[in-house]
C-alpha positions as semicolon CSV with decimal commas, in nm:
position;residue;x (nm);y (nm);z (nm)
1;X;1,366;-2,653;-1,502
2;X;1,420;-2,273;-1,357
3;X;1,418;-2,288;-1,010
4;X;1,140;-2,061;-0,822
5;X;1,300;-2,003;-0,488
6;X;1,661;-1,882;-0,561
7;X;1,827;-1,678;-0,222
8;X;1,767;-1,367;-0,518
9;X;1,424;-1,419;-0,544
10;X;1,389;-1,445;-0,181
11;X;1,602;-1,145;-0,130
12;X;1,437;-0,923;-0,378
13;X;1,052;-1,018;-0,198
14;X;1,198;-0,948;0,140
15;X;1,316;-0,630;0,002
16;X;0,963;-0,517;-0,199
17;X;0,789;-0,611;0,134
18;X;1,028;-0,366;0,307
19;X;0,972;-0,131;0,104
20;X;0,577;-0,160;0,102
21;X;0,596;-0,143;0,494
22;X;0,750;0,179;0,412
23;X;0,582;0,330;0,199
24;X;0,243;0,243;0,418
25;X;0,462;0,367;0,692
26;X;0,540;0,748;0,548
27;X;0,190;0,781;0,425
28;X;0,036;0,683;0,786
29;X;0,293;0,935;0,994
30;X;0,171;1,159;0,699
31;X;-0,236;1,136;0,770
32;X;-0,122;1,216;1,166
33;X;-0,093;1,559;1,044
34;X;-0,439;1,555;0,940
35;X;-0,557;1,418;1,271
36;X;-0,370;1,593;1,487
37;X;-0,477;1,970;1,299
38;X;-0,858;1,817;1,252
39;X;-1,116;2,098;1,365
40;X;-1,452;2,056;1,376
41;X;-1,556;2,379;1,192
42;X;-1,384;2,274;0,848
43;X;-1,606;1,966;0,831
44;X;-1,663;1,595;0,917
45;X;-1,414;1,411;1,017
46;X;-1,149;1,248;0,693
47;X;-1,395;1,427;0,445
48;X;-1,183;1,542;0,194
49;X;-1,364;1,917;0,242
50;X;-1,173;1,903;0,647
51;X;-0,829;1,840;0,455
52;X;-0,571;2,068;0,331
53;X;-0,439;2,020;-0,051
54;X;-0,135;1,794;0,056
55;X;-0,354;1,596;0,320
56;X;-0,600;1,526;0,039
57;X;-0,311;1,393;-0,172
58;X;-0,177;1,179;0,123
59;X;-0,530;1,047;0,198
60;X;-0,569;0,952;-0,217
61;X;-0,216;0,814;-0,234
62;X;-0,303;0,544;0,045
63;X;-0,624;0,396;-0,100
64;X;-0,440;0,407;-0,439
65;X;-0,175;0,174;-0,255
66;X;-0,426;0,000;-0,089
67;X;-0,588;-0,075;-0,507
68;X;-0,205;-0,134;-0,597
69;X;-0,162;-0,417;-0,328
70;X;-0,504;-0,563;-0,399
71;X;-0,384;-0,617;-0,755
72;X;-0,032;-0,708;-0,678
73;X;-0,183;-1,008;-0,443
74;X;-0,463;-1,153;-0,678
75;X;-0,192;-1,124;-0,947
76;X;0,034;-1,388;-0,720
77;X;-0,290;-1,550;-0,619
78;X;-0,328;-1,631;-0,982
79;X;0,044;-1,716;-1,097
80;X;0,028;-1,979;-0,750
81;X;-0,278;-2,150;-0,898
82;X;-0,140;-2,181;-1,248
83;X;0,233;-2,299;-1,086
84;X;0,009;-2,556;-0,866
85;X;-0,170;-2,678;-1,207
86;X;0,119;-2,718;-1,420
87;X;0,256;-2,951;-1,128
């Protein structure tokens, strides 16, 4: 029987955790741009007519990593409940 939780299996979630923190990380300090430049005259507040070209692709990048961890956690969601009913 393969064993599940290996010290490289736990090593390599630890590490794609990391790296998610990050990645939320450089794309928050990113959107401070956007809030800290916001005038009133461009438009609402985070519509995507107040934003510059790269703050619109900043502001797009996070919700698509936002989708990307949605999927990544039903996906474990659903390997946990097939593990659980093979046991």
């Amino acid at each position: 029987m393969k064993k599940l939780f290996t010290i490289k299996n736990i090593l390599i979630g630890i590490g794609l955790i990391v790296f998610d923190l990050a990645v939320y990380l450089f794309l928050g300090l990113m959107l401070m741009n956007y809030d800290d430049n916001y005038e009133e005259s461009k438009g609402e507040y985070f519509s995507l007519a107040s934003m510059t070209f790269w703050q619109k692709v900043n502001y797009i990048s996070l919700h698509i990593w936002h989708l990307l961890n949605v999927i990544v956690i039903i996906y474990l969601l659903y390997q946990i409940i097939v593990w659980l009913k093979k046991r």
